[in-house]
N, C-alpha and C positions, 0 to 999 in steps of 0.2 A: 562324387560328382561335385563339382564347384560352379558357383554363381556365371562364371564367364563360359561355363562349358554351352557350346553348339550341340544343338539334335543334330545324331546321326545321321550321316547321307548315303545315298544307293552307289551301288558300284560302278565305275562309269568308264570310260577309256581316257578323261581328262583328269587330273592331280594336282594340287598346289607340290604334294611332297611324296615321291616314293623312297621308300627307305628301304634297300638291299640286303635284308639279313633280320629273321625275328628273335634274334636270342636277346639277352637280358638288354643291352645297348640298344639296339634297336626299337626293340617294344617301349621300353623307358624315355627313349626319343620323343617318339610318335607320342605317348600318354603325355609329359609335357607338355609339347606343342600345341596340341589338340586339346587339352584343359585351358591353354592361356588365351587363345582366339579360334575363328572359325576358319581354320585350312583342310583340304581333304586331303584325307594322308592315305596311301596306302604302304602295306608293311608285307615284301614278299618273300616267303623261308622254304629253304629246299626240303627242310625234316618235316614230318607230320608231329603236331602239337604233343599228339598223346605220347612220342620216344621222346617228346621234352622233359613232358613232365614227367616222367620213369624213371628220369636219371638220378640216380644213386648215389651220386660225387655232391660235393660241397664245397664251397667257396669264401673264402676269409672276405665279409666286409664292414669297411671302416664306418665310424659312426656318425662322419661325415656324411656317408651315402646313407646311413637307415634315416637320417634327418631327411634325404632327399626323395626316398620313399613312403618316408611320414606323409610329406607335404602333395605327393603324389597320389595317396589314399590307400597305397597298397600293402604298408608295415605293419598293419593291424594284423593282415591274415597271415604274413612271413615268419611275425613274432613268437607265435606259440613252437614253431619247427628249430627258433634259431637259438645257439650258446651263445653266451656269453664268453667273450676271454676276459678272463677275471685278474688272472696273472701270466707271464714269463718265463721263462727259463733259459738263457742261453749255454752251451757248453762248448770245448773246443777239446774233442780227442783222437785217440788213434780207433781204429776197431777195435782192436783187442787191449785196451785198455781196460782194467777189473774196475776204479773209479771216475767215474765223468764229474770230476767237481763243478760246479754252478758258477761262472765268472760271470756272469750279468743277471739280474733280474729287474725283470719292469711290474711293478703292481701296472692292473689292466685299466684303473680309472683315469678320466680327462680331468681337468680341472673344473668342468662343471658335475661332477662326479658319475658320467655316463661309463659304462667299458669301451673300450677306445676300440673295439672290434668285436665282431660276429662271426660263429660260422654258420654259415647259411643252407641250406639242403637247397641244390641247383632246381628238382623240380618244383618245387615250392615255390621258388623267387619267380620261376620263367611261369609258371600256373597264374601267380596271383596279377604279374605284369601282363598276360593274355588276357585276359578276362577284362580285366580293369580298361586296356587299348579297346578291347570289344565292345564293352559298355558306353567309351566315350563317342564313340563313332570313328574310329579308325577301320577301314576294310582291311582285313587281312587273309594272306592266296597262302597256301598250305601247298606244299611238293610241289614249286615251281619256283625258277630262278631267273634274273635278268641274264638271257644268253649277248646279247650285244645293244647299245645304247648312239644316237649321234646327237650331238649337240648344235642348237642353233643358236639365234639372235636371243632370242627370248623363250624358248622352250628346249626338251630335250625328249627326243624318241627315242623310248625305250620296248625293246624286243625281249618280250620272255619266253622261255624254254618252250612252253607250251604254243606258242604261234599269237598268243595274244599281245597286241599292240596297245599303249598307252602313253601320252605326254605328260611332261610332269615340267616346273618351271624347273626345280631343283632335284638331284637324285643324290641319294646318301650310300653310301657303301658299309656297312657294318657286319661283311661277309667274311670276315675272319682275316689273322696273321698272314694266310696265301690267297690273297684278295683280289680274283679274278678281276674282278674290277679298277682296282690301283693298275693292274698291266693294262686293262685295255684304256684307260684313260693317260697313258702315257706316261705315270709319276713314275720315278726311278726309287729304290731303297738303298741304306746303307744295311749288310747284315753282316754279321758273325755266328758262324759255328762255334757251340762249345763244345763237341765233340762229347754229351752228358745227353742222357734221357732223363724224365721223372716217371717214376712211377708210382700212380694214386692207387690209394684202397680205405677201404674201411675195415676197421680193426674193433674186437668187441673183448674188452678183459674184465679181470676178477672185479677187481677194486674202482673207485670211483676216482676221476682224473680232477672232480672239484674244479673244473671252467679252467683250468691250468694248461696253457701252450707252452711246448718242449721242443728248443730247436738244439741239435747236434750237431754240430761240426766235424763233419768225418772228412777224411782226405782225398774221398771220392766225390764228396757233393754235401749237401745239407742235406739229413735229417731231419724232417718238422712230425712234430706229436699236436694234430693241433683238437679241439675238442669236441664231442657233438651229442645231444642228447642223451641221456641214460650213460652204459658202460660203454659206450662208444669211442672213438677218434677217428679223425680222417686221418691218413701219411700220405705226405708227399716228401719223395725218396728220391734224390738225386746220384745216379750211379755213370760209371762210364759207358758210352753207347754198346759198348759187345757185352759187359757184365751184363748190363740194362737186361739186353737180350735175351741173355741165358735165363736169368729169373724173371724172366716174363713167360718162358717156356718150362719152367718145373712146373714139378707136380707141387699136389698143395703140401705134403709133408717136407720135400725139400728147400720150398717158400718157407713155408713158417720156421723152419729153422734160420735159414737166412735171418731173417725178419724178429729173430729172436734175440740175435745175435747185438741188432742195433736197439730196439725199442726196451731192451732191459728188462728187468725183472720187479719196476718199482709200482706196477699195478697188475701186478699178480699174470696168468696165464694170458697168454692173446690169441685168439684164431682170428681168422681173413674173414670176414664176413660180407664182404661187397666186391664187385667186381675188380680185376687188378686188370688197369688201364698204363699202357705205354705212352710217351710223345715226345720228339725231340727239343733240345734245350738252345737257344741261339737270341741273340738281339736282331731285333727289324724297325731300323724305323723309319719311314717314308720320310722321302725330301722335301715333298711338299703336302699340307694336308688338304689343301684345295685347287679347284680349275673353276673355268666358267659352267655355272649352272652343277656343281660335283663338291663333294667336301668327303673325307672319308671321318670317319670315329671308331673307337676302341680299338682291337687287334689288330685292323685297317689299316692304320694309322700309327701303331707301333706294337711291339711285341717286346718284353723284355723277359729276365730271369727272375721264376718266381721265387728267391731266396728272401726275396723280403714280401711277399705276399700281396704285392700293390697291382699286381695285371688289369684285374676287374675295377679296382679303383679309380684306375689311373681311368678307365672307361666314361664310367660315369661323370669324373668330371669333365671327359669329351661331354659327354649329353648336357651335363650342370650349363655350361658356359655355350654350347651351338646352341640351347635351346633358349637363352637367355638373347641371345646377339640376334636370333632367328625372329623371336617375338618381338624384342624390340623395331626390328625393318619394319613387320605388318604395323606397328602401331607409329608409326614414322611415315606411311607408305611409302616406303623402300621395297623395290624387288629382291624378293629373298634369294635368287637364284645370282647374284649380282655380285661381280667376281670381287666389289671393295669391300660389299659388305661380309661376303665369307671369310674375308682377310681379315677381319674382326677377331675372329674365331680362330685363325689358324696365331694368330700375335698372343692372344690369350694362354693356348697350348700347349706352342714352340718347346719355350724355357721350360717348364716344368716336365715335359715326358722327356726330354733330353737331360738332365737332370739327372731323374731317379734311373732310365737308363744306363747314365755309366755310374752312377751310385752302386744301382746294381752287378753290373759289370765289376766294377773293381772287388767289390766285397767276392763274388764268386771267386776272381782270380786270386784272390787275397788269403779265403780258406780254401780253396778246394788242390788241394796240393799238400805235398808230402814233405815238406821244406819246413826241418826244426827250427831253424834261424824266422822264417819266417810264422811261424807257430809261436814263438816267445814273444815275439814283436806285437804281433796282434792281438797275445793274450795280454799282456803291459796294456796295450790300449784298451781292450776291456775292462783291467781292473780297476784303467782312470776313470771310466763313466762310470762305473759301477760307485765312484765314490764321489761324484757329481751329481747330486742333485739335480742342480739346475742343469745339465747337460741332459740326463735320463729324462725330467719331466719334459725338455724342449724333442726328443726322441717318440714318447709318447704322444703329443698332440701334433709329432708330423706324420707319423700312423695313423690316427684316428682323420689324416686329412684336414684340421684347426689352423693351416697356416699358410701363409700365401692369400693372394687375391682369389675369394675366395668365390664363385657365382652364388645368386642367392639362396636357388634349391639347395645348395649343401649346407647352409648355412639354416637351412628350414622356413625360408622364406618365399612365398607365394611369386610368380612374376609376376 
């Protein structure tokens, strides 16, 4: 709780701020905003809290964002669930290759000798940002969703699933990659199919992986070994959508062969131990991230390939930078719902998720292919960073999120 925080308010049918979607962005919003001044937010999620917090998957974040959860009040309780990446691995092979030599590694520190990443246990992060939203006074609607919204001079009526009506100046969209909301607001997307699934699981083996992330390069997709408490690892397994398919339907003896085939043999046996989740692989990124009185953030607002692990990132610093522009208006009195002032927010954004979008883009089309010509090329260019210091360190702190304009929360500084 912080010195500028507002006593909670009763639930009401008026808003300064509804926010469409309670997963980590969302809730992360709200707790922001509603730390820095007195807005009534409300925060409304189609899942019931408790399948949130159940979830079994885990999520790579940079140390950018656990500064922004520091400052937020809720990395104290994330801390004890979350790894550390301590170190790197890159490789670049065929499947049936007997050695995957090491062509890049990154020791895991920033220059102020933090780990430049975490992996985080999904129900953990979405638990401890519940609660903490709950605490500050945020209302938040469990199994119910904005079914249709209309926009005025100065407010916007918003209709949810359940029949109940409420006005809010500003509405946020943080309802995912197929963001019913970006369609009924009119925004258009650029997307691409990569014609690739991932598929996540949690893997538990002999030997200890020592906070060490392992990405693969196979000619189907990337391989990531990334790390997670005890003999654990999360994978995330990039295959062609019909292969996808097939090992999403074996059984577990024909999975873990599979699964054997790519994760190696350098930490002893492995079995499945978490559920094995499918999802398609594509870029999305909205044309525009705001309208009058509507801004969207996180998957909303773009969608890219998780080959470099920045998706959730890229999220938060939606949240970093609207929740920065957003608090500034109230202490300005600027209307926050006020289509110059969301253009704040969207100029802040723009550049950088378009960016690491085709960053990510190229890289996918760059290894994920069969093309030896194109396989020598790109191992050459690994072996130049690998002998660049300053290139690998300047690598390092654009993961950990250290560079660029940066908002203050990721920086660990209070609005």
């Amino acid at each position: 709780m912080t010195e500028k925080q507002a006593a909670p308010i009763a639930p009401s049918d008026k808003y300064d701020l509804v926010i469409a979607g309670g997963g980590y962005v969302g809730l992360s919003l709200a707790l922001a905003v509603r730390q820095a001044c007195d807005l009534s937010i409300l925060v409304i999620e189609p899942q019931p809290i408790a399948r949130m917090r159940a979830d079994e998957r885990a999520s790579a974040i940079a140390s950018a964002a656990t500064r922004m959860l520091g400052q937020l009040g809720v990395w104290g309780q994330i801390a004890p669930e979350a790894e550390p990446i301590r170190d790197m691995v890159v490789t670049d092979s065929k499947l049936q290759d007997l050695v995957r030599p090491a062509l890049l590694t990154f020791e895991g520190a920033t220059g102020d000798g933090e780990p430049f990443a975490y992996m985080v246990p999904n129900g953990a992060m979405v638990g401890a940002l519940y609660d903490a939203a709950k605490e500050a006074g945020v209302i938040l609607v469990e199994q119910d969703s904005v079914s249709s919204f209309t926009e005025e001079t100065s407010q916007t009526h918003v209709l949810m699933a359940s029949g109940q009506k409420v006005t809010t100046r500003l509405l946020i969209a943080a309802d995912g990659v197929r963001s019913r909301l970006r369609d009924l607001a009119g925004i258009s997307t650029v997307r691409f199919d990569y014609d690739q699934m991932g598929i996540v699981t949690t893997v538990e083996h002999e030997r200890p992986h020592n906070g060490r992330a392992v990405e693969h390069f196979l000619p189907a997709g990337p391989f990531a070994i990334l790390p997670l408490k005890g003999n654990r690892s999360s994978l995330v397994w990039n295959e062609r959508t019909d292969d996808a398919k097939r090992m999403l339907a074996m059984d577990d003896f024909t999975f873990s062969l599979e699964l054997e085939r790519r994760f190696g043999k350098q930490l002893g046996t492995v079995s499945e131990k978490g559920p094995r989740k499918g999802f398609p692989l594509g870029m999305t990124l909205a044309r525009s991230y705001v309208a009058p009185r509507f801004a969207l953030i996180g998957d909303a607002a773009h969608g890219i390939h998780p080959i470099a692990g920045q998706g959730l990132n890229l999220g938060f610093k939606d949240v970093a930078a609207l929740a920065e522009v957003l608090v500034e208006a109230v202490r300005l009195g600027q209307d926050i719902g006020a289509l110059d002032v969301l253009e704040r927010y969207q100029t802040w954004r723009r550049f950088d998720v378009v960016q690491m979008g085709m960053t990510c883009d190229l890289l996918n089309r760059l290894f994920s292919n069969k093309s030896d010509i194109l396989r020598h090329v790109r191992d050459l260019g690994l072996g130049m960073v690998e002998r660049l210091p300053g290139l690998k360190r300047y690598f390092i702190e654009e993961a950990a999120g250290n560079q660029g304009n940066r908002p203050r929360l990721l920086q660990g500084e209070a609005l």
